[in-house]
Kinemage of the C-alpha trace (Angstrom):
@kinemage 1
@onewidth
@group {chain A} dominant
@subgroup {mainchain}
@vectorlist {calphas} color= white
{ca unk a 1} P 0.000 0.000 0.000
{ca unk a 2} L 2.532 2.100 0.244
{ca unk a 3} L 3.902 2.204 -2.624
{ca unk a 4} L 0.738 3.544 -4.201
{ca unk a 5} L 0.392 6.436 -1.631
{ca unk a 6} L 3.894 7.282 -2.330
{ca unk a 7} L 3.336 9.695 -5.390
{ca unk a 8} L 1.008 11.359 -3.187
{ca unk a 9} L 3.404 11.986 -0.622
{ca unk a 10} L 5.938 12.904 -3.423
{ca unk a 11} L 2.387 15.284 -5.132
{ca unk a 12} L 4.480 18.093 -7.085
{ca unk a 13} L 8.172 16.502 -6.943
{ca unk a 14} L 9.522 16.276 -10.347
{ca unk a 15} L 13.103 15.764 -9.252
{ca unk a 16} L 14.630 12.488 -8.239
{ca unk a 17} L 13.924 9.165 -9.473
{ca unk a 18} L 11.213 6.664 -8.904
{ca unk a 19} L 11.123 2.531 -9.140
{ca unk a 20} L 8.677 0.773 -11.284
{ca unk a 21} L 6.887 -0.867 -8.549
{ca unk a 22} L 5.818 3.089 -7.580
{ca unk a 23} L 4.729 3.823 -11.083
{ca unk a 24} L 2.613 1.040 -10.981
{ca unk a 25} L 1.202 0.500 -7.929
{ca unk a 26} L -0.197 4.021 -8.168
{ca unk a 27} L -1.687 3.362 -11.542
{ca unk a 28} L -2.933 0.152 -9.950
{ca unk a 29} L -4.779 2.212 -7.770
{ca unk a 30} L -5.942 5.211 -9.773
{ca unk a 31} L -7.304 2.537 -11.873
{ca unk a 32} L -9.379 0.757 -8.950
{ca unk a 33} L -10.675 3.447 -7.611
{ca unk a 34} L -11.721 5.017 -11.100
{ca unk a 35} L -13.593 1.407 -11.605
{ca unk a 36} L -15.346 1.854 -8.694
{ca unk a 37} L -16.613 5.401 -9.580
{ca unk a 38} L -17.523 3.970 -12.880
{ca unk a 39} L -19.152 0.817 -10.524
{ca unk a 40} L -21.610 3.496 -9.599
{ca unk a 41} L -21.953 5.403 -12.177
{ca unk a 42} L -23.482 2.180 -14.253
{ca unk a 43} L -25.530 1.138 -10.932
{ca unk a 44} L -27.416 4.697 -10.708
{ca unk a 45} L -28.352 4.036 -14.562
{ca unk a 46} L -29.337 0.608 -13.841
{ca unk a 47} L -31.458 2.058 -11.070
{ca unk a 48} L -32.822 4.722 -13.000
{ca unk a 49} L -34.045 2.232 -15.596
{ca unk a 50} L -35.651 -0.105 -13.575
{ca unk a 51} L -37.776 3.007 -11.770
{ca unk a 52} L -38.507 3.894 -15.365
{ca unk a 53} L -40.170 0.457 -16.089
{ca unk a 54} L -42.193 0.113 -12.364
{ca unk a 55} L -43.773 3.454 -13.551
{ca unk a 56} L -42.494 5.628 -11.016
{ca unk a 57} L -40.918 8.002 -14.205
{ca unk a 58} L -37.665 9.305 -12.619
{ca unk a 59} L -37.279 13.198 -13.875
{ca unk a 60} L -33.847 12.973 -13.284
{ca unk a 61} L -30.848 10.802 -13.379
{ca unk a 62} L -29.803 8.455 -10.137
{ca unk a 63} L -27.582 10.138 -7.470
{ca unk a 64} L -25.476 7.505 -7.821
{ca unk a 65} L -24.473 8.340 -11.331
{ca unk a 66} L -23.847 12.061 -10.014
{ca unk a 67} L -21.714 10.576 -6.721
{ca unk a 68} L -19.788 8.670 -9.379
{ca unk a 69} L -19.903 11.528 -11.813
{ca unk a 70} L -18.423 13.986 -9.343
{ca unk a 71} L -15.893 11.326 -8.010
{ca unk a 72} L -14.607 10.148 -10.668
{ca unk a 73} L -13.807 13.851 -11.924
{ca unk a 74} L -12.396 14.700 -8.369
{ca unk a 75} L -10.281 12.108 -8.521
{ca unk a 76} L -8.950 12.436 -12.177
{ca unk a 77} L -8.260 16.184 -11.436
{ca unk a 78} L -6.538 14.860 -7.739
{ca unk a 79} L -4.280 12.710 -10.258
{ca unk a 80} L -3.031 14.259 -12.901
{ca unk a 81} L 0.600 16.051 -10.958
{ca unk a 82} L 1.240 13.170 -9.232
{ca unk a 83} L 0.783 10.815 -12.177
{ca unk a 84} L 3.015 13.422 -14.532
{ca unk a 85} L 5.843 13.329 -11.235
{ca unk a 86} L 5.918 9.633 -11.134
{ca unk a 87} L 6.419 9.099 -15.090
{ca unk a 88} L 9.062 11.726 -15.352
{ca unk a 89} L 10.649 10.370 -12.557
{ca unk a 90} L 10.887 6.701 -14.421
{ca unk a 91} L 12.421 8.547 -16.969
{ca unk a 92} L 14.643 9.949 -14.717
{ca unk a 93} L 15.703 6.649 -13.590
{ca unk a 94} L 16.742 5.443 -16.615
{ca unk a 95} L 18.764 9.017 -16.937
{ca unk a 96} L 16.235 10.632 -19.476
{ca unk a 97} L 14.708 13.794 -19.643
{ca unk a 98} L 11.404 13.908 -17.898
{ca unk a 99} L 10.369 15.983 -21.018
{ca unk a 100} L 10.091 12.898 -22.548
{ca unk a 101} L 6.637 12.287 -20.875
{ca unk a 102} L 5.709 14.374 -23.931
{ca unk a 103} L 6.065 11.616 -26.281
{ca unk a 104} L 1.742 10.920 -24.517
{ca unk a 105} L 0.672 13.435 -27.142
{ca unk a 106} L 1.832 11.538 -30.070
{ca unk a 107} L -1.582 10.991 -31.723
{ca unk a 108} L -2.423 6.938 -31.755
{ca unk a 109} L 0.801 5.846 -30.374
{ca unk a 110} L 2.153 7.784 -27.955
{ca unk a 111} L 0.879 6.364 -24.830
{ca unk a 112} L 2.290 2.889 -26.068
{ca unk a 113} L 5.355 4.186 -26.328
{ca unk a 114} L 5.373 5.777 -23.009
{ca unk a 115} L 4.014 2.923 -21.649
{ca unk a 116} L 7.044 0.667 -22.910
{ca unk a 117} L 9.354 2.939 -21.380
{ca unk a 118} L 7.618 2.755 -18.091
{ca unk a 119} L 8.697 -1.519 -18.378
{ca unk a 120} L 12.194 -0.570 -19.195
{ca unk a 121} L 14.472 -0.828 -15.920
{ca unk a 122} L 16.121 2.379 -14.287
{ca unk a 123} L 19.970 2.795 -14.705
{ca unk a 124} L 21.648 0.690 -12.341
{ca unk a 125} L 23.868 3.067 -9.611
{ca unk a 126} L 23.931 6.858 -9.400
{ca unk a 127} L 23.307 9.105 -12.182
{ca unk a 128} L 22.449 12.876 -12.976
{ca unk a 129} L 18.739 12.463 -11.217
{ca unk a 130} L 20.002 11.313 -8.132
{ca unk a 131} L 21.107 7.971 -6.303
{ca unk a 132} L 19.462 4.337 -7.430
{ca unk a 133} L 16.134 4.184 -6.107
{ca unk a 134} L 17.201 -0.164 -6.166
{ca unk a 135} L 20.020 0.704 -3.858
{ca unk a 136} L 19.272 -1.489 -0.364
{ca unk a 137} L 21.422 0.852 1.844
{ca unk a 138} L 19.019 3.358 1.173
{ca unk a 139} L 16.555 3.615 3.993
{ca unk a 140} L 14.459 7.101 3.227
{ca unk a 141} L 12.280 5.700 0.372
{ca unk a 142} L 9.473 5.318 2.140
{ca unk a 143} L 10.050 8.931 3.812
């Protein structure tokens, strides 16, 4: 679990470098909790529909669908710096530019290739971004 809160911890840090298991742990989660928003979301409509068909003529849509609605959005927006920190910090640990979390825009194939890079292992050692992230003598990753 920690590993997923990390890049919260870590919200506007652009500097530094960051292990796979960070980078996707946190997209584990952003992806969970996303479903679940969704989850309710398609619930509300389900239980707008069926009130439609007793006769009971909802005017409006579920609250569910505007809980999930709202969530979802809140938590998109609550995502989007830390998710940007964490990928240019994976390209920081394999001593790249964290510019390069630019190459997202490329229309069609640009998140592949971003997400390929995101697979790729860091640098092994110390480079320009800072010390190995790997390194077991270091005891302040979770800090």
């Amino acid at each position: 679990m920690e590993w997923m809160i990390l890049p919260f911890k870590r919200y506007a840090d652009f500097t530094g470098r960051s292990r796979r298991m960070e980078f996707w742990m946190f997209r584990l989660l952003f992806y969970v909790v996303l479903t679940v928003f969704i989850g309710l979301m398609i619930a509300g409509f389900v239980v707008s529909d069926l009130g439609e068909q007793s006769g009971n003529r909802p005017e409006d849509i579920s609250v569910m669908v505007w809980i999930g609605l709202a969530g979802a959005g809140i938590w998109y927006l609550a995502c989007i710096i830390p998710s940007i920190a964490v990928c240019m910090r994976r390209f920081h640990d394999q001593d790249k530019s964290g510019w390069m979390w630019l190459i997202y825009f490329i229309p069609y194939v640009g998140w592949l290739v971003v997400v390929v890079f995101m697979c790729i292992e860091g640098t092994r050692g110390e480079n320009q971004y800072g010390a190995d992230p790997k390194d077991p003598s270091r005891a302040d990753i979770f800090a």
